[in-house]
N, C-alpha and C positions, 0 to 999 in steps of 0.2 A: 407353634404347631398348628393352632387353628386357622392362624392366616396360611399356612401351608395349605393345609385339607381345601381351605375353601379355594385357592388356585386351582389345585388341580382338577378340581371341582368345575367352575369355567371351563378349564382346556378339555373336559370331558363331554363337557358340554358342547363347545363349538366343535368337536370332532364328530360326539353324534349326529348333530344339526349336519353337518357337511357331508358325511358318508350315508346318510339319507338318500333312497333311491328317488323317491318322491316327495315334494312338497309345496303347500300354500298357507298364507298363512292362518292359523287359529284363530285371529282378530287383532286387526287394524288398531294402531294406536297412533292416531293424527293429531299433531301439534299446529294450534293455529294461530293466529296473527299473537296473541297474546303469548306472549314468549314462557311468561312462568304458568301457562296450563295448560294440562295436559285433557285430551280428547278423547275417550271410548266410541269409539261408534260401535262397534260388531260386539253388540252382548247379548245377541238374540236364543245364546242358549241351548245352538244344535247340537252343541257336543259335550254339555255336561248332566250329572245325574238326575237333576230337577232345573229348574227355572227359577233360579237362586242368583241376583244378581252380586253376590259376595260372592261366588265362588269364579262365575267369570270377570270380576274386574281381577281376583287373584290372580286368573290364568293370563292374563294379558296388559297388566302392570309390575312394575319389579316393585315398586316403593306401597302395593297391597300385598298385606298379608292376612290371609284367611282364619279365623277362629271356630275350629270343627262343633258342632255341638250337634249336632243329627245331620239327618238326610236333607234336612231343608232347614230355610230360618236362620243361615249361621251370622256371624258379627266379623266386622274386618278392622284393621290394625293399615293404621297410615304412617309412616314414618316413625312409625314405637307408640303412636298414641291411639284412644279408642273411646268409646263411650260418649260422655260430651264436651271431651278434648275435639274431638271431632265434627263440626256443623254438617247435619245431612239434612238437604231440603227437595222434597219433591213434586217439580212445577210450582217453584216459591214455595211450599208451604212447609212448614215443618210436623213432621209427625215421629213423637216419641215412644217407645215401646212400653208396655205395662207392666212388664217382668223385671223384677228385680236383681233376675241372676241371668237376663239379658237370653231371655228364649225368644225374643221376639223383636232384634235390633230395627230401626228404621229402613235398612235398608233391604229387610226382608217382606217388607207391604207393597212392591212394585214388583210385579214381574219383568222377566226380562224381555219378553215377548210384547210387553205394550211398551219399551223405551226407544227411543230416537238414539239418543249417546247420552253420554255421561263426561262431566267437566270433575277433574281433578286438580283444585287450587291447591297447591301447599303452601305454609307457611299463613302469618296474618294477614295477609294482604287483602281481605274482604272489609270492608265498614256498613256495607247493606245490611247484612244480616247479623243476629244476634249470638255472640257465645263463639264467633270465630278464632279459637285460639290456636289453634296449631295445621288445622288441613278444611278445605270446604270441599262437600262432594256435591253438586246440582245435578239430581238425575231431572232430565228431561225427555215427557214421555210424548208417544207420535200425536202429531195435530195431523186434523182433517182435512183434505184435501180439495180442489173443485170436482176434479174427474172423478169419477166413480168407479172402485177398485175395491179389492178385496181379497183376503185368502185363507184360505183352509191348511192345516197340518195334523198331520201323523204321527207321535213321534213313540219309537218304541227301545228298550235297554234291558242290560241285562238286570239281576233280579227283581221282574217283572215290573218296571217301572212301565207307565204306560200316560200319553198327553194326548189331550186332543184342544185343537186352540181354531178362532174363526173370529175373522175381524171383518168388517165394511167400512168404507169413508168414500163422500163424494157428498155433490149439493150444486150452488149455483154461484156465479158470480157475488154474491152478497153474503149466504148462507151454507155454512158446511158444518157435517157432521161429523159425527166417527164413534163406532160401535165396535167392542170387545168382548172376549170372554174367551175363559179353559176351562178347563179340569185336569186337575194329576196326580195320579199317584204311586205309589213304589214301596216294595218290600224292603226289607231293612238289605241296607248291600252289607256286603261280605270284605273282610281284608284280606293284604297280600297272601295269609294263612290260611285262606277260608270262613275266616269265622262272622258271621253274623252279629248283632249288637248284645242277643242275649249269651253266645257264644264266650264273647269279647269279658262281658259281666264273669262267663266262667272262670276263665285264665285269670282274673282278677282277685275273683273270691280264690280260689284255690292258697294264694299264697297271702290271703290277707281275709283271715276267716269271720270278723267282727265286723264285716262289709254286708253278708250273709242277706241280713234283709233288706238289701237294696234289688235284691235279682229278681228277676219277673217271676210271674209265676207258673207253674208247670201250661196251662189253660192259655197265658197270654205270649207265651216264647216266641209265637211264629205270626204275630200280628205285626201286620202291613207297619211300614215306619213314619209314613204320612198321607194325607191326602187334603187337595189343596182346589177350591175353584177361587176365579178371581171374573171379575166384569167390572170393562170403562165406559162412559160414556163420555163425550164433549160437544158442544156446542160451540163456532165462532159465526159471529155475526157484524159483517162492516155496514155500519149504520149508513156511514155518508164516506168520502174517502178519509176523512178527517177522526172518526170516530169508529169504534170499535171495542164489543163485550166479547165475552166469552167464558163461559161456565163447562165443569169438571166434578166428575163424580166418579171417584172409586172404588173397590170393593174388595176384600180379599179375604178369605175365611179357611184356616186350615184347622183338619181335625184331626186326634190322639196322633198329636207328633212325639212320637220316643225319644229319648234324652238319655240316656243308657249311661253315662258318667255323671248323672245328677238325680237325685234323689227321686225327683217328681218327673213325669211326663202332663204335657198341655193336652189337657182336654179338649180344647179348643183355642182359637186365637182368631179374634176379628177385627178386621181396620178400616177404616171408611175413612177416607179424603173428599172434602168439600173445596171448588176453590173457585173466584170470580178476577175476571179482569176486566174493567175498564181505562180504553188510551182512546186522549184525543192528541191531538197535533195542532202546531201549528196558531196555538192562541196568540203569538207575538215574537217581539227580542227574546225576552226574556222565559219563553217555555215554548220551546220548540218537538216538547215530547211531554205531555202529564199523563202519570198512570195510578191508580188507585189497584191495590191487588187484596185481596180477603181469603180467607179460608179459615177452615174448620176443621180436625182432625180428631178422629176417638178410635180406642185401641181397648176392645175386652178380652180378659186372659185370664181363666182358671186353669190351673196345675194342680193334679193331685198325685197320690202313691197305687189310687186304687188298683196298680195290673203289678203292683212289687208285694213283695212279700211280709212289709212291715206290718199292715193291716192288719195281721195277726202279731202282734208285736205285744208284749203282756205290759198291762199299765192299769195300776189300780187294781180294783175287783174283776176290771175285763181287759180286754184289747185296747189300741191304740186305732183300730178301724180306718176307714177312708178319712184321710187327712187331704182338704182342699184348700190352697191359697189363691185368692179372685181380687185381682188387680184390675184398675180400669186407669186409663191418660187421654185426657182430654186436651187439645191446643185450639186456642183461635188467635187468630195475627191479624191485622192488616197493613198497610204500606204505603206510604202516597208519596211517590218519587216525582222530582221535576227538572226534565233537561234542558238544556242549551248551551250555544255557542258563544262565545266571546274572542273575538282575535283567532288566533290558534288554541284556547282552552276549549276544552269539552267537560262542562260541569253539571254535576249533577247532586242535587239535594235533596232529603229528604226526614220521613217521620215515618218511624219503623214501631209498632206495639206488638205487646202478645203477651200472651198470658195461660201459662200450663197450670193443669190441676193434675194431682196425681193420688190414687187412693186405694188400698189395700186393707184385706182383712184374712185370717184364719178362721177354717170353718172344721169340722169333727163330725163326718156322720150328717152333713148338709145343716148341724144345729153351730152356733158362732162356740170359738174355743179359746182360751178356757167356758166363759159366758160371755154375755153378749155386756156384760155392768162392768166387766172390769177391763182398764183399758188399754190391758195388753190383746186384747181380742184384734184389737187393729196392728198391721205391721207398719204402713206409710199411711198417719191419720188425714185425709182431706191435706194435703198438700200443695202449696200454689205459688208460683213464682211469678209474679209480675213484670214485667218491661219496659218501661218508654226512651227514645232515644231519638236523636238526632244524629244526621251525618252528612257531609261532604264530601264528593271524589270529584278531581279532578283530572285529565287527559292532557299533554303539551307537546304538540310537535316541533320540535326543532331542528334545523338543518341535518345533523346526524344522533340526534339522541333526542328518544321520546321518552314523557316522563309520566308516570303515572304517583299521584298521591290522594291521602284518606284522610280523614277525622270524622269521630267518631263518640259522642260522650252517649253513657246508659245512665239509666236511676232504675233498680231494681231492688224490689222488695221480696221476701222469700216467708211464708209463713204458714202453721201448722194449726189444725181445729185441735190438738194432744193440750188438753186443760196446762194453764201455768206455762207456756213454751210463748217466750217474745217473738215479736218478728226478726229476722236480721235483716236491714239496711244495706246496699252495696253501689255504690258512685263507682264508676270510671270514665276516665278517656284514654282513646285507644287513638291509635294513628299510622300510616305507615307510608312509607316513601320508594318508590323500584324505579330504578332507570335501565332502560338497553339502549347501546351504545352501536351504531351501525357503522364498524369499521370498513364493510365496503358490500359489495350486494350479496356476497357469500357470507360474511361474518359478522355475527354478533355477540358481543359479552353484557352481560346485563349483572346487577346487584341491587338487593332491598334491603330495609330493615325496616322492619313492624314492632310493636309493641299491642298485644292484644290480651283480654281477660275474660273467664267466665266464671260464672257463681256454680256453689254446690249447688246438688242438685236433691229431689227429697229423700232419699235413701241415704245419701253421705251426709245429713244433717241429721234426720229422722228415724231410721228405719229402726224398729224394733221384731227380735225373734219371738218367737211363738210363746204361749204358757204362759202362765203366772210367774215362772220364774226367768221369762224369758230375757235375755241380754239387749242392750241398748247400746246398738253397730252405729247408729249416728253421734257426729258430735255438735253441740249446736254454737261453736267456739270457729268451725271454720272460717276461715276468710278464703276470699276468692282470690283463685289460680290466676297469676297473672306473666306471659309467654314474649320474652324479651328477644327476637331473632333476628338473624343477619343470614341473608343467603348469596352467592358469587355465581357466576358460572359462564358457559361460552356455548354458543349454537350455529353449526355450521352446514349449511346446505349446498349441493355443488349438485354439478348433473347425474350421477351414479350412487352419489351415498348423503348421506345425515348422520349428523352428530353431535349431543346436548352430553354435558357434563354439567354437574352442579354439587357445591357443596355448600352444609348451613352449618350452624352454630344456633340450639334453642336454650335461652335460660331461662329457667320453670321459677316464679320464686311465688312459692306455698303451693306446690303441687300437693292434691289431695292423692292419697293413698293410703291403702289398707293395712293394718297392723295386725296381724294372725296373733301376737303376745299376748295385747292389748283385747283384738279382737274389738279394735272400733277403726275408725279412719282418724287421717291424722294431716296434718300440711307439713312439708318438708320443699326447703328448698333443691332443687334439681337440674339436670342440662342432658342435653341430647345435643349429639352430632352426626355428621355424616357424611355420605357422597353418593351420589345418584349418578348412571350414565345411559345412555339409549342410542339407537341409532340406525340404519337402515344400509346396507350395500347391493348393488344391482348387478350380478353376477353378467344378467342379458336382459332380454327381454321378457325372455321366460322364466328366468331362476332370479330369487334375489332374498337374503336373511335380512331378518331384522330382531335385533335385542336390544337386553336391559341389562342391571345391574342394580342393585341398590343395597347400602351398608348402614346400619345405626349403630351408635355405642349410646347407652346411658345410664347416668349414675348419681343417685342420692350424693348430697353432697359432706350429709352427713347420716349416719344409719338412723331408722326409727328407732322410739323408746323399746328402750332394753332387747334393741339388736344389734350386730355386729357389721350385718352387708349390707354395703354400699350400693349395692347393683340396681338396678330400676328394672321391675315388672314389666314382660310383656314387650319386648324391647327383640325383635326378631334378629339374628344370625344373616350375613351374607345369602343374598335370594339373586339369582339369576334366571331370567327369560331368553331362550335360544327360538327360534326358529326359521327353517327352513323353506321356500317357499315356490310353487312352479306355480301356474296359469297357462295351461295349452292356447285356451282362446275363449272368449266370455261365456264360455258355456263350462268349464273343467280348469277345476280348481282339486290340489292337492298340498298337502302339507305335513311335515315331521316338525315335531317340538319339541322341546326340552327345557323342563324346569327344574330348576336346582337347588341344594340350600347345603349351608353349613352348618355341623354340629353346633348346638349351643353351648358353648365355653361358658358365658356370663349370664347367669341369671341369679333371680333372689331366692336363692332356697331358705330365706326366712321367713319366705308368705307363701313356703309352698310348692314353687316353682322347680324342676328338676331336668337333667341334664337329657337333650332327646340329640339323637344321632343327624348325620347328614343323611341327604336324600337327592339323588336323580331320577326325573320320572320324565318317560317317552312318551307323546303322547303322536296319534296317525288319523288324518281327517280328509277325506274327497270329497268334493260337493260336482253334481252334474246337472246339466239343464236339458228337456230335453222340450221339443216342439213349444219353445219359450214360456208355456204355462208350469212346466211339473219338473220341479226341482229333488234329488234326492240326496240324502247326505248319511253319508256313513263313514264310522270310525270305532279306533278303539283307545281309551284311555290309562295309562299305567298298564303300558305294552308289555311291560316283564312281571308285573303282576308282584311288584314289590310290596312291602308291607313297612309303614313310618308314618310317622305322628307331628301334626304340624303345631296344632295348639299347644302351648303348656298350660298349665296345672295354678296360677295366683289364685290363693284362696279368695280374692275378691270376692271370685264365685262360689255356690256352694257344690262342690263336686262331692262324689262319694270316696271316702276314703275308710281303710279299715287300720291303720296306723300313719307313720308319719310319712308314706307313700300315696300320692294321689292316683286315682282310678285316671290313666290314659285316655282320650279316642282315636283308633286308628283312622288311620284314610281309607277310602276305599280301594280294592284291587283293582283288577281287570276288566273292563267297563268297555261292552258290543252295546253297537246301538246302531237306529237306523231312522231314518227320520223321510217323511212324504208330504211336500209342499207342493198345494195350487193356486196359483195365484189367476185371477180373470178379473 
């Protein structure tokens, strides 16, 4: 039956897509030379609620899926996996969030307004960077130009979301700049029912009344749901033609972001990226390209209850007051990669380090809780992961088949200042092999297999709950996830259309995961599969669709302690990407979309997890040009003003619950917006 729904689902889709009066597309999704990566360019964010790049890679990849947790800030699901199954690196660097219940994923420190594109590797096939076990995202943000250019934006939506953004870059033959900055912010949107997040809380508490003091309170109902400024700087500078620096500073600070299906709202959330390049060229044979890369990364994050109604919550002689948890994630890396050619190989070595700190504590009334002596006051005590590693990739062109292969070995240490706790130890090597096969200038079929690993991380070793009585969520028994895959597939270009298909096969063995019984983490062996498809048709010159597809199943291969389901967390339903697309003439662009999904049949309702419906949503976008400087673009999102819930509910997280049903978040509804670009 579910494979039913989800067909007719597609054919609903491609009908909508097609009986569209108008369209362009919502964003380009260009595949380039590298056959298993896929390309974002258009994530600039005109048409969705904030400047949230997890919400537009959702909208314009099938194989992202989006994890709602407010208006901004969300976390995305690559192929059924998330968290640090997933490498996110931004301009090389890597930057991890401070939030333990993930209000502040990586890839919410980058606006969408300062990125270039975004590279979507799946599968292992990285050896550069560290912890690439299942999918790598490289967002890559705008470099500086020589010409001197610049532009201004407007952008405005419905409940009262309001942006304003202003960028410059230019310089000279040798030296270029580039200057950013926003500000934005937005009321809490409403779903396909109307209802607002404190609304949403109501519907909730009504039928699940031991929820009661999680709802805002009467004073804080109608406060804004975030507010967000962000400023980049860059530096490049070509020394000689041979040599070449370039330095990056980032900034990004959002404050009282709502969380309305979790206990705490972020008082605040700030990120700061540091990052240095030095390349020379050209020293010889044997290094035809040396680059040293560095960076610095830090993420401060306090969460409290103070706008929910627990604060009055009776404990002891008094209340239970402002309860604050203030996390902070430190990373610095550096890199010193070195290229060149040999015959037809293109190789490349290097020495990859880094080293995360991660550190959290409870607070009561801004005094440490329980007291500051005993050592459940900390949640993730000084936690540090160290790194060093070695790797080789190598490039081979051959008459009809180019071969791309990796190695890869790490020595990483993981350990905690929590008195009496050893360090754990973790060796691996990692390695992976992909060839495409160019069976003539239209067709290629390609296949890898990688084998990659990554270490717990300080929460799934460490983490402790609040209190003196508080529960110990880490285990310090883990051993490191290590992601056995094979992937196939075929990609076909002709004059009018495009077409990739692919399927893998991932075997997990000691996938870390949550145990709601237990109420710790735990390692279980596991596998994920699938099938991905995309593609592009050209109606004319003016009209032409382009979609997706993409399918996961996954499954424990055996249930956790003292459970019964097999099913693997977090693991999305058939998701389809439709749309429509016209281009009058480089000035008028329009477009109808359509995204789709299938009820979730399979998930683990033993951590939680519970059955949400399918969903098709329209969405309708024009952009116009007009005396080449002043762009405007307006549209509307979830055209029928549906109401459906994308995330589910794994207790990983701590949601609010008031029995053995998780508190939902809807999506938003019907979403007017309008937006005013000048560019000089």
């Amino acid at each position: 039956m579910a494979k039913k729904n989800a067909l007719i689902m597609i054919s609903l889709a491609c009908a909508v897509s097609l009986h569209a009066e108008s369209a362009q597309q919502i964003g380009t999704i260009d595949v380039v030379s590298n056959i298993d990566t896929e390309v974002v360019k258009d994530v600039h964010g005109d048409e969705i609620k904030s400047a949230d790049l997890s919400e537009a890679l959702f909208k314009q990849s099938p194989s992202v899926t989006l994890v709602r947790r407010s208006g901004v800030a969300n976390d995305i699901i690559v192929r059924g996996q998330k968290k640090d199954n997933v490498n996110v690196t931004i301009d090389g660097a890597k930057l991890y969030g401070a939030c333990p219940n993930r209000m502040d994923p990586p890839v919410s420190h980058v606006l969408t307004n300062n990125i270039d594109y975004v590279e979507i590797n799946e599968g292992p096939y990285n050896v550069e960077d560290f912890g690439v076990l299942s999918a790598d995202v490289k967002i890559h943000t705008l470099k500086p130009t020589k010409e001197w250019h610049g532009d201004v934006s407007l952008n405005a939506g419905s409940w009262g979301y309001q942006k304003g953004a202003v960028s410059l870059s230019g310089g000279t033959d040798s030296v270029r700049v580039l200057l950013s900055a926003s500000t934005e912010k937005s009321g809490q949107y409403e779903d396909g029912e109307g209802r607002d997040f404190a609304q949403q809380q109501d519907a909730y508490i009504a039928t699940h009344p031991k929820a009661k003091g999680m709802a805002y309170k009467p004073q804080y109902r109608g406060l804004d749901a975030f507010s967000k400024k962000t400023i980049m700087g860059k530096l490049f500078w070509d020394i000689t033609d041979t040599q070449s620096v370039s330095f990056g500073y980032t900034q990004d600070k959002s404050e009282d972001v709502l969380y309305p299906n979790t206990p705490m709202d972020a008082d605040y959330d700030k990120g700061e990226i540091y990052t240095f390049n030095y390349t020379l060229k050209a020293l010889g044979r044997y290094s035809e390209k040396l680059t040293l890369d560095l960076y610095r990364s830090e993420v401060d994050h306090p969460m409290s209850n103070r706008y929910r109604k627990s604060t009055a919550k009776p404990m002891g002689s008094g209340t239970l007051g402002v309860l604050k948890h203030q996390l902070s994630s430190k990373m610095q890396g550096a890199k010193l990669k070195n290229a060149f050619t040999m015959d037809n190989h293109n190789i490349t070595v290097g020495i990859d380090y880094s080293k995360r700190n991660w550190d959290g504590a409870y607070w009561r009334n801004e005094k440490p809780f329980p007291n500051a002596s005993h050592p459940n006051f900390h949640s993730i005590w000084d936690a540090q992961t160290e790194n060093t590693a070695l790797f080789v990739a190598d490039k081979v062109a051959l008459k009809s088949v180019d071969l791309k292969a990796g190695l890869r070995y790490d020595d990483t240490t993981v350990s905690t200042a929590r008195p009496g706790v050893p360090k754990n130890n973790y060796n691996a090597l990692n390695g992976n092999l992909f060839a495409t096969y160019h069976a003539d200038e239209n067709l290629k079929y390609f296949a890898g297999v990688g084998i990659a690993s990554r270490v717990p991380d300080g929460k799934e070793l460490y983490f402790h709950t609040k209190g003196k009585t508080g529960h110990t969520v880490g285990n310090l028994d883990l051993n490191k996830v290590v992601n056995r895959e094979v992937d196939i597939g075929v990609d076909a270009a002709y004059d009018n259309a495009t077409f990739k298909a692919k399927l893998f096969y991932s075997d997990l063995k000691d996938d870390i995961l949550y145990n709601a019984t237990t109420q710790r983490y735990e390692n279980a062996d596991a596998a994920i599969w699938g099938a991905e498809l995309s593609g592009t048709y050209a109606f004319s010159e003016l009209f032409y669709i382009d979609y997706g597809a993409a399918y996961q199943r996954g499954e424990k291969k055996d249930p956790l302690t003292g459970q019964t389901d097999t099913d693997l967390p977090e693991i999305p339903p058939l998701k389809a990407n439709i749309a429509l697309n016209y281009d009058w003439d480089e000035t008028l662009a329009l477009s109808a979309e359509l995204i789709a999904s299938a009820k979730w049949s399979d998930y683990d309702a033993d951590n939680g997890e519970q059955a949400l419906d399918g969903y098709a949503v329209v969405n309708l976008k024009g952009t116009k040009t007009f005396a080449k400087h002043f762009e405007v673009t307006v549209g509307i999102d979830n055209l029928f003003d549906k109401t459906y819930a994308i995330s589910n509910t794994y207790k990983d997280l701590t949601l609010i619950t008031g029995g053995d049903e998780i508190m939902l978040m809807n999506e938003p509804g019907r979403y007017i917006y309008a937006n005013l670009k000048y560019r000089f």
